[in-house]
C-alpha positions as CSV (number, residue, x, y, z in Angstrom):
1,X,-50.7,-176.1,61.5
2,X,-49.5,-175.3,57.8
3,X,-50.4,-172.4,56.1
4,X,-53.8,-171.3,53.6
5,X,-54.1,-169.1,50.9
6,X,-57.2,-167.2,51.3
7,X,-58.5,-165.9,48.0
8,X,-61.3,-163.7,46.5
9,X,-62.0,-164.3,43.0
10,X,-63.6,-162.3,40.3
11,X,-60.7,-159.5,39.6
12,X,-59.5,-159.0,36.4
13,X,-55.3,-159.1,36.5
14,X,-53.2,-156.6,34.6
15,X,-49.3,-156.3,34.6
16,X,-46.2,-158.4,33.8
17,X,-44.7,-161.5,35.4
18,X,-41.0,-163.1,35.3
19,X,-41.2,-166.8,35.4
20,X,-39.0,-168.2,37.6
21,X,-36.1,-170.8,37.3
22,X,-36.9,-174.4,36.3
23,X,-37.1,-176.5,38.9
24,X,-37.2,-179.5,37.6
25,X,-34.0,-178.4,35.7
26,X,-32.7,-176.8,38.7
27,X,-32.3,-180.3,40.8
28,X,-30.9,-182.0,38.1
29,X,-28.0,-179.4,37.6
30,X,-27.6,-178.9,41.0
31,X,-26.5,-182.3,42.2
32,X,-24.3,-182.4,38.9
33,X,-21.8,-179.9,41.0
34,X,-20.7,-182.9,42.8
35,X,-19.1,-183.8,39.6
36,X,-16.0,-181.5,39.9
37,X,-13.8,-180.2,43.0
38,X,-13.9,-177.0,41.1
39,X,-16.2,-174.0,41.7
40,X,-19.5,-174.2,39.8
41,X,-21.5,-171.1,39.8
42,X,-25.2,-171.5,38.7
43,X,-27.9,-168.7,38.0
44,X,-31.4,-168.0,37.6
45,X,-32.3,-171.0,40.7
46,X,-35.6,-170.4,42.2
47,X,-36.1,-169.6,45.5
48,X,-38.3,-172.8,46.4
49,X,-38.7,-175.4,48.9
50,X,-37.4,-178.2,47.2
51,X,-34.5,-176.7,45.4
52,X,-33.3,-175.2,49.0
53,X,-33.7,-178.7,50.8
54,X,-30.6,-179.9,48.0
55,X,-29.0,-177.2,48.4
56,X,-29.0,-177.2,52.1
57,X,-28.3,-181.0,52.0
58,X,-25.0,-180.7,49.6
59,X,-24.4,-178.7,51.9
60,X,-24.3,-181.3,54.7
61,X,-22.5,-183.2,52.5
62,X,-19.7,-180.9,52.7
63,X,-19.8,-179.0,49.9
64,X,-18.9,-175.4,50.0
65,X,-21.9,-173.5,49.5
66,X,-22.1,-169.6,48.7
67,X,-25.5,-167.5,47.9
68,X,-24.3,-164.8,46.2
69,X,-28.0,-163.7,45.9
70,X,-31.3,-165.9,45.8
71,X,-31.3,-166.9,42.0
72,X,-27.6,-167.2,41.8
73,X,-25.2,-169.8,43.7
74,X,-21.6,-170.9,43.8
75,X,-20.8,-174.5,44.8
76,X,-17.5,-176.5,45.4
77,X,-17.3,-180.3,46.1
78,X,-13.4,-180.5,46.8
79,X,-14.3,-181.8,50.4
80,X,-17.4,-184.5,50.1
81,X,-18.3,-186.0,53.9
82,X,-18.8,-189.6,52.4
83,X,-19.9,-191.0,55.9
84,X,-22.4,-188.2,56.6
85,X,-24.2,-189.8,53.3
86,X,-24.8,-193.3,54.9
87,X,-25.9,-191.1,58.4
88,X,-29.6,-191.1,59.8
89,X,-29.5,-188.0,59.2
90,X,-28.9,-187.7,55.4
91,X,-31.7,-190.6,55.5
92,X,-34.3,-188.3,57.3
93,X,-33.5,-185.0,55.2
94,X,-33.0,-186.8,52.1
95,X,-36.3,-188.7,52.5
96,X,-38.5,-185.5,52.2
97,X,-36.8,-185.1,49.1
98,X,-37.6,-186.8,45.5
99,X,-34.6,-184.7,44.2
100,X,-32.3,-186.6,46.1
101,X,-32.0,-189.4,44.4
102,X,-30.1,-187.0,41.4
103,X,-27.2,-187.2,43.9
104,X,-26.7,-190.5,43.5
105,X,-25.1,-190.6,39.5
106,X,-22.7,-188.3,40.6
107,X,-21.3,-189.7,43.7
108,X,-21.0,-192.8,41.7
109,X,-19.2,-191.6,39.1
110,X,-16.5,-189.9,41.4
111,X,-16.3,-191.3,44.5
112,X,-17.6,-195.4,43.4
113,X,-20.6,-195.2,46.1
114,X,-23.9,-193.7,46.6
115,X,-26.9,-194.4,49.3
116,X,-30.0,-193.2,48.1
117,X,-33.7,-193.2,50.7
118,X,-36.5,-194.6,49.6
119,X,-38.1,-191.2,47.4
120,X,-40.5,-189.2,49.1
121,X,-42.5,-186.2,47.3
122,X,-45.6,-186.0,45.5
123,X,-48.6,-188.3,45.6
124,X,-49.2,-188.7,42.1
125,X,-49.0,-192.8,41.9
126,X,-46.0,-194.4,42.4
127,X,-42.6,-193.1,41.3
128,X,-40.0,-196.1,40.7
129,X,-36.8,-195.6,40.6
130,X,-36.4,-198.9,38.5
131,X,-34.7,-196.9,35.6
132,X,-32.1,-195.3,37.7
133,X,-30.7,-198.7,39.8
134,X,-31.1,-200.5,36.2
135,X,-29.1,-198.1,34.2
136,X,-26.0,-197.5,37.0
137,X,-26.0,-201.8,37.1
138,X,-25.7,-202.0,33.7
139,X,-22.7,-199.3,33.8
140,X,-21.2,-202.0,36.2
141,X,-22.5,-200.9,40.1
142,X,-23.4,-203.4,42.1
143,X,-26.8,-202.7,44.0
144,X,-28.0,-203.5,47.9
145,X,-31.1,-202.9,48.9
146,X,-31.4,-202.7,52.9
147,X,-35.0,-203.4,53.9
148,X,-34.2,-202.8,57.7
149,X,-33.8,-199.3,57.2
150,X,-35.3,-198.4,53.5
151,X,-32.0,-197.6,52.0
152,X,-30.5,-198.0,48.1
153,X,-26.6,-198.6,48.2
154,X,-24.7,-198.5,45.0
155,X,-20.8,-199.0,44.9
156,X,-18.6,-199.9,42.4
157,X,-14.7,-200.9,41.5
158,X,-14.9,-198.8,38.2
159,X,-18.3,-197.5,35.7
160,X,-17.4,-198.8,32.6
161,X,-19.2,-197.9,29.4
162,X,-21.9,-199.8,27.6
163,X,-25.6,-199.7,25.0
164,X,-28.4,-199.0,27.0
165,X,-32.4,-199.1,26.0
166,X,-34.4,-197.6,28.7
167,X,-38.0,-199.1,29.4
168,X,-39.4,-195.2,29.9
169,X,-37.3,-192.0,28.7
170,X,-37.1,-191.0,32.5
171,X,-35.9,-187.3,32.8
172,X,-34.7,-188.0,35.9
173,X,-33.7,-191.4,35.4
174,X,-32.0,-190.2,32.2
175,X,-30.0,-187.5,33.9
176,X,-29.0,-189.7,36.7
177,X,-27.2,-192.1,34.3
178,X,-26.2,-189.4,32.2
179,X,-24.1,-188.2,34.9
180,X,-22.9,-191.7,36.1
181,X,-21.6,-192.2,32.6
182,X,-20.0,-188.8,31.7
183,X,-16.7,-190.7,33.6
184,X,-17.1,-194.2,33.1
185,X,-14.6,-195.9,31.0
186,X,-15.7,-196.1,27.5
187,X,-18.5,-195.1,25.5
188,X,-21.7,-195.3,26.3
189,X,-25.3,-194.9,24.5
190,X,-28.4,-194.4,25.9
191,X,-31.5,-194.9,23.8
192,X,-34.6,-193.6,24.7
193,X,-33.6,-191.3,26.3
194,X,-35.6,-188.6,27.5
195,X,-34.9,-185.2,25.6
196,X,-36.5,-182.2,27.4
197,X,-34.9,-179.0,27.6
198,X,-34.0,-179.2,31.0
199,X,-32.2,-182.6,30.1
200,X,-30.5,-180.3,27.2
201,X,-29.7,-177.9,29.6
202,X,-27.8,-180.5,31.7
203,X,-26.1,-181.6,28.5
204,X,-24.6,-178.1,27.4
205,X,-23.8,-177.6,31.2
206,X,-21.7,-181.4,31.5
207,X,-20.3,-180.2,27.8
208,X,-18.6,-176.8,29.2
209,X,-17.3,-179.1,32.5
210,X,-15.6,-181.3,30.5
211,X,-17.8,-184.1,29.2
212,X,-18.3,-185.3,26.0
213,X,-21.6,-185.8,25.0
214,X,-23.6,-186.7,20.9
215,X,-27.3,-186.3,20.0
216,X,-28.2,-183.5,22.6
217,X,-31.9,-183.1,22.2
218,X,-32.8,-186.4,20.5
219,X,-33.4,-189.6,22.7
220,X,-30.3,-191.5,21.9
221,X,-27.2,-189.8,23.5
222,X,-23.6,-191.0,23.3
223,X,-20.8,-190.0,26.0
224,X,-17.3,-191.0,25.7
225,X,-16.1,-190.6,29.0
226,X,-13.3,-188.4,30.7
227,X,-11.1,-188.8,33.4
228,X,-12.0,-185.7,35.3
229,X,-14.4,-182.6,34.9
230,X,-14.0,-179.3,35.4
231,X,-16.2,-176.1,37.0
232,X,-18.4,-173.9,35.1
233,X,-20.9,-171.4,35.2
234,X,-24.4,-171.8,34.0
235,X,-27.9,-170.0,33.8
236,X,-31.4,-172.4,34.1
237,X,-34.1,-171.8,31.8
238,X,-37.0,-170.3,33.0
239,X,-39.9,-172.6,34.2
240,X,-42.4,-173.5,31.1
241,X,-44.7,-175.2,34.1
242,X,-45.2,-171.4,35.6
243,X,-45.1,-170.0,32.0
244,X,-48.2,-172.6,31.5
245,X,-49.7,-171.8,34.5
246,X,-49.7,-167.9,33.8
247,X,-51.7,-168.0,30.5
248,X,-53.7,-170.2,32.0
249,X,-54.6,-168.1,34.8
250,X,-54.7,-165.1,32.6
251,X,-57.6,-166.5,30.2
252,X,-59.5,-167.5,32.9
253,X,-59.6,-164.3,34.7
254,X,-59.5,-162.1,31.9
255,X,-56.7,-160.7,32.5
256,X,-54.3,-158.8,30.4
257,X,-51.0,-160.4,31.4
258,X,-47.3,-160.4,29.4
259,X,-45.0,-163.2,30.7
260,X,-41.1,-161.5,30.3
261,X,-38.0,-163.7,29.8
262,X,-40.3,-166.9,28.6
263,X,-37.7,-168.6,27.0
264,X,-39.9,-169.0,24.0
265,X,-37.4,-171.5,22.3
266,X,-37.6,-173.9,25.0
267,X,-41.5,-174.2,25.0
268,X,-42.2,-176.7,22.2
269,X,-46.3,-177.6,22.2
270,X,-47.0,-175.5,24.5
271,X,-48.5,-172.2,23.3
272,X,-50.3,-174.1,20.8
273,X,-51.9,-176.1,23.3
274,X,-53.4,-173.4,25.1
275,X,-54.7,-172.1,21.5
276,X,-56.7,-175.2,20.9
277,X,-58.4,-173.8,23.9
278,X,-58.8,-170.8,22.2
279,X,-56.7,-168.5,24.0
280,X,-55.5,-165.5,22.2
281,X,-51.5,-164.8,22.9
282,X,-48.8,-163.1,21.2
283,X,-44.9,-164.2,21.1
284,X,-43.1,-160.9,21.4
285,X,-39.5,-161.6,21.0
286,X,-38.7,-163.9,24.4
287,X,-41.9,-162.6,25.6
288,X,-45.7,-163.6,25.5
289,X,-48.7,-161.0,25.8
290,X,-52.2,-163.0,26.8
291,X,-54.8,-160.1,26.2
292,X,-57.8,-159.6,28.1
293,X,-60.7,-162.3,26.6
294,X,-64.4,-161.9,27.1
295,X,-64.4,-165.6,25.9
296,X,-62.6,-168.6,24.3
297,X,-64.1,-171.0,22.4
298,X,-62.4,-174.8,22.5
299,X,-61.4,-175.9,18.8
300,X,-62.4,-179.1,17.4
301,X,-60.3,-181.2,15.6
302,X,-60.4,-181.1,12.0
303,X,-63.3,-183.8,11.3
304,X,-65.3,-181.9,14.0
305,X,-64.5,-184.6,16.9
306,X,-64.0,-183.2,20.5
307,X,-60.4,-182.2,20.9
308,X,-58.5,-184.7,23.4
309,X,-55.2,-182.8,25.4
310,X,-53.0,-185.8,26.3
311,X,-49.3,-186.1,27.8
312,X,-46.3,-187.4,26.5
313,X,-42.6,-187.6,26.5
314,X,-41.3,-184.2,25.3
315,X,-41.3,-182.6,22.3
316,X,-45.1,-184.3,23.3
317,X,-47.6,-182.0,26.0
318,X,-45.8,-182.4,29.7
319,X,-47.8,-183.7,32.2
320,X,-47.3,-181.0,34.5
321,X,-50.3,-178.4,32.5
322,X,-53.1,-180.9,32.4
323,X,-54.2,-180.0,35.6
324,X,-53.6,-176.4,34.5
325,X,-55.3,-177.0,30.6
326,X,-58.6,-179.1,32.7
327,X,-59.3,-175.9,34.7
328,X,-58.7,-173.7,32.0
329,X,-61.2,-175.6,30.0
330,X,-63.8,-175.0,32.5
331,X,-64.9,-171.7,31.6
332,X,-63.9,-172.0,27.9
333,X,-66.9,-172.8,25.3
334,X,-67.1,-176.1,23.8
335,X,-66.0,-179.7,25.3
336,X,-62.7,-181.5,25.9
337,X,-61.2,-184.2,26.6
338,X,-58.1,-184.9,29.2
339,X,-56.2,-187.9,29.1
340,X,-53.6,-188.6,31.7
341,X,-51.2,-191.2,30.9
342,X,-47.9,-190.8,33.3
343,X,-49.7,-190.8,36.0
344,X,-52.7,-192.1,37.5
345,X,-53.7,-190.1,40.5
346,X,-53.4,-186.7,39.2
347,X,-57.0,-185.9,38.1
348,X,-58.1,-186.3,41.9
349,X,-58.2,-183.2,41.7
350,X,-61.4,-183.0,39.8
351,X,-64.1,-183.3,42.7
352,X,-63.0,-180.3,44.2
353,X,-63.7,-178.2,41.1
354,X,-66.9,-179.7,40.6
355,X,-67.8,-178.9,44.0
356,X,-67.2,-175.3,42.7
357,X,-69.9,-175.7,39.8
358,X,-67.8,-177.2,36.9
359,X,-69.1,-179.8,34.7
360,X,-66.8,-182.7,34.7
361,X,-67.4,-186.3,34.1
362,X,-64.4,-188.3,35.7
363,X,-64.5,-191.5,33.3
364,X,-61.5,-193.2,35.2
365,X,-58.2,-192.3,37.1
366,X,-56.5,-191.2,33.8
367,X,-59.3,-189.3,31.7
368,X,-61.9,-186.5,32.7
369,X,-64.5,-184.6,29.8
370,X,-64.2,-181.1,30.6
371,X,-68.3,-179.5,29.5
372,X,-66.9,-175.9,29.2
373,X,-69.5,-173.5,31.0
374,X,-68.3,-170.6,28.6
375,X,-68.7,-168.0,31.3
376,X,-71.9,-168.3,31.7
377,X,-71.8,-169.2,34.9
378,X,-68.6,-168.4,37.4
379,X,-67.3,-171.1,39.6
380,X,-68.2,-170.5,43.2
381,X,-65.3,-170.6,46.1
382,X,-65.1,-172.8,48.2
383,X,-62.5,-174.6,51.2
384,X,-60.4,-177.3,49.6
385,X,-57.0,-179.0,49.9
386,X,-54.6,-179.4,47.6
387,X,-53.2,-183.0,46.7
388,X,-49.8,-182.4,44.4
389,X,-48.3,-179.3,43.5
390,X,-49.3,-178.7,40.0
391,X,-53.2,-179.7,41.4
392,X,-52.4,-176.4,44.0
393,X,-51.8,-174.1,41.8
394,X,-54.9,-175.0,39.5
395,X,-57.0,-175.1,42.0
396,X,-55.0,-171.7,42.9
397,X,-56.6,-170.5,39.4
398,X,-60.1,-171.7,39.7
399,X,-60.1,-170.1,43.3
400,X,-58.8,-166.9,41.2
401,X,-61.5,-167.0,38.7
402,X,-64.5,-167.8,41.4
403,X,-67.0,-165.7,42.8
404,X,-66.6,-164.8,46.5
405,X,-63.7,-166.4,48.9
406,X,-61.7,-169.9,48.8
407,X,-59.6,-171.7,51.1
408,X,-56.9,-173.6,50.0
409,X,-55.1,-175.2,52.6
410,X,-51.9,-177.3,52.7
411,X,-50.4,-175.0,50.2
412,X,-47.1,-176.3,51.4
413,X,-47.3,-178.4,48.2
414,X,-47.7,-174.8,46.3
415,X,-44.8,-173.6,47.8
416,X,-42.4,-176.8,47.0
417,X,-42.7,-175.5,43.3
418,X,-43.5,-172.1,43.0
419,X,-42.0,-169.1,44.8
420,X,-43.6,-166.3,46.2
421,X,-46.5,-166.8,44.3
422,X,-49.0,-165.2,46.7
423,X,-47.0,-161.8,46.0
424,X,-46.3,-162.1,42.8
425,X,-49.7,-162.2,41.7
426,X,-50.5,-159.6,44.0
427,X,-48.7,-157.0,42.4
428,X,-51.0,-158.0,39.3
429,X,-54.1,-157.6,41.2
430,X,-55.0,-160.4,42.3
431,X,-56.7,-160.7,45.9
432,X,-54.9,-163.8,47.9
433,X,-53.5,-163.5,51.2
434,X,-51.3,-166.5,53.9
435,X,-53.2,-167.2,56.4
């Protein structure tokens, strides 16, 4: 039987919160210590499922594997087990895993082969790895797919470097190549490329091992590769989905919340986006002060149409807060509207908050209208699931915001991307106990 948050809504929060690590930064620079036999020591990780399934499968792999604390790590990959990766048992572990596929760009790169399992993970619509296997062939791996047993095998004679255009500016896909390419022969240019901060981070971190990398930030990269890479040490950004998630909690609950270490530099659209909402916050430095708000009133756009919060490829909205924006929107006065495009089953969400009293029309799998109830009246609590883990935690916030008790159970999906988030928010105030 997994786990259940129980939660009683209705308090008002007060305090300060550290964001933790990035973790979608955090699997990306994580399998990139394969890269180098040398020591790689990497700070600021969080302490979460997903990351410590990697961790503990490099592990397997044979890398040496020292936790000088939770948040910081030291890795060395001078002794890889290159059977152990083509074992059942990297199949089952690395199955649970979507991060695992990360491993594969490196392996190629150093050792010529990589296996990776058929991706497991979230059930937000399918996730194809079509950029990654496209990218490596066109470096020069040759690809065989096993159907017996659901298994990806890449191996090569030598990467050598060519032009790419990807079909999608993958983050993952454009880290996995990125690291492929860093020691192919040649140079070679990916356009299209996806340009996040965490991909930025991965950059500056492939830069100080060695690699030699043009257009950092914008979406056409250009690597001359190196013979070898070396270690390095290097600190993750903090996470601007949990940074997201915290104002968004702390307008709904009225709650007078700062958010330390934000990496405000790193946040692009974000803090504007939850202004068009109407939220009041402060940058203080690297920090961000949400006051307490009786009410927040959605802005229109500058004809007077209803605002419309969409995702895109960064510097565009991420994906990952338009679960978090739709809930916030419920108690805000004034109408939006969400549009989903990455993905199609994240708004299934929906049905469970409007079991809770919100007005939402569901048009189709990729847009909802959010009918703000401006406070007027409080979403009730209720029992309900949660499907994906950015879903969990907005549900997490609408259960926060309610009158009387929720349930959420399978917060094992909450757990995969936040950590110790029951705690943290108790030492704000907030009323939540594992059940």
């Amino acid at each position: 039987m997994s786990s259940a948050f129980e939660v009683r809504g209705g308090n008002r929060l007060q305090g300060e919160i550290i964001p933790q690590g990035a973790k979608n930064e955090a699997l990306q620079i994580i399998s990139a210590v394969m890269l180098t036999p040398e020591k790689v020591t990497i700070s600021n990780i969080p302490d979460i499922v997903d990351v410590n399934l990697l961790i503990e499968l490099l592990g397997d792999a044979g890398v040496k594997i020292n936790r000088v604390s939770r948040d910081v790590c030291e890795f060395q990959a001078d002794n890889i087990d290159l059977d152990y990766l083509q074992s059942p048992e990297f199949k089952k572990k690395s199955g649970r895993l979507r991060g695992s596929v990360m491993i594969a760009g490196p392996l190629l790169a150093r050792f010529g082969k990589a296996f990776i399992p058929k991706p497991g993970g979230d059930k937000i619509g399918r996730r194809r790895l079509d950029t990654h296997i496209i990218g490596f062939e066109r470096l020069g791996a040759k690809f065989i797919y096993d159907s017996d047993d659901n298994f990806f095998r890449l191996e090569t004679t030598g990467l050598k470097g060519t032009y790419m255009l990807l079909d999608e500016p993958s983050v993952t896909g454009t880290a996995n190549i990125l690291m492929a390419a860093v020691m192919a022969e040649g140079t070679t240019t990916i356009y299209n490329a996806a340009c996040e901060p965490y991909l930025q981070q991965l950059c500056k971190m492939l830069t100080r091992m060695g690699a030699k990398i043009q257009g950092i930030g914008s979406n056409m990269l250009t690597i001359e590769g190196v013979k070898y890479l070396g270690g390095c040490e290097h600190t993750m950004l903090p996470d601007m989905i949990e940074i997201g998630s915290f104002i968004g909690l702390a307008a709904m609950t009225k709650s007078e919340i700062t958010i330390k270490n934000a990496g405000v530099e790193h946040l692009g659209i974000i803090p504007e986006k939850f202004r068009q909402l109407g939220i009041n916050l402060e940058i203080r430095g690297n920090d961000i002060y949400i006051p307490s708000q009786e009410t927040y009133e959605i802005q229109t756009f500058l004809d007077g149409s209803i605002l419309t919060v969409s995702d895109h490829p960064w510097p565009g909205f991420t994906p990952d807060l338009l679960s978090i924006v739709l809930v916030v929107a419920t108690q805000a006065k004034g109408s939006v509207m969400i549009h989903q495009k990455m993905f199609e089953s994240r708004l299934f969400f929906v049905d469970k908050l409007i079991d809770m009293g919100a007005q939402i029309v569901l048009c189709d799998p990729h847009r909802a209208v959010v009918i703000g109830l401006g406070r007027q009246h409080a979403l009730r609590g209720i029992t309900m699931s949660s499907p994906d883990i950015r879903a969990g935690v907005s549900l997490l916030i609408a259960a926060l915001s309610a009158e009387g008790k929720s349930t959420i159970q399978n917060i094992d999906q909450i757990d995969r991307g936040y950590q110790y988030i029951d705690e943290r928010l108790r030492k704000l105030g907030a009323d939540i106990r594992r059940v």
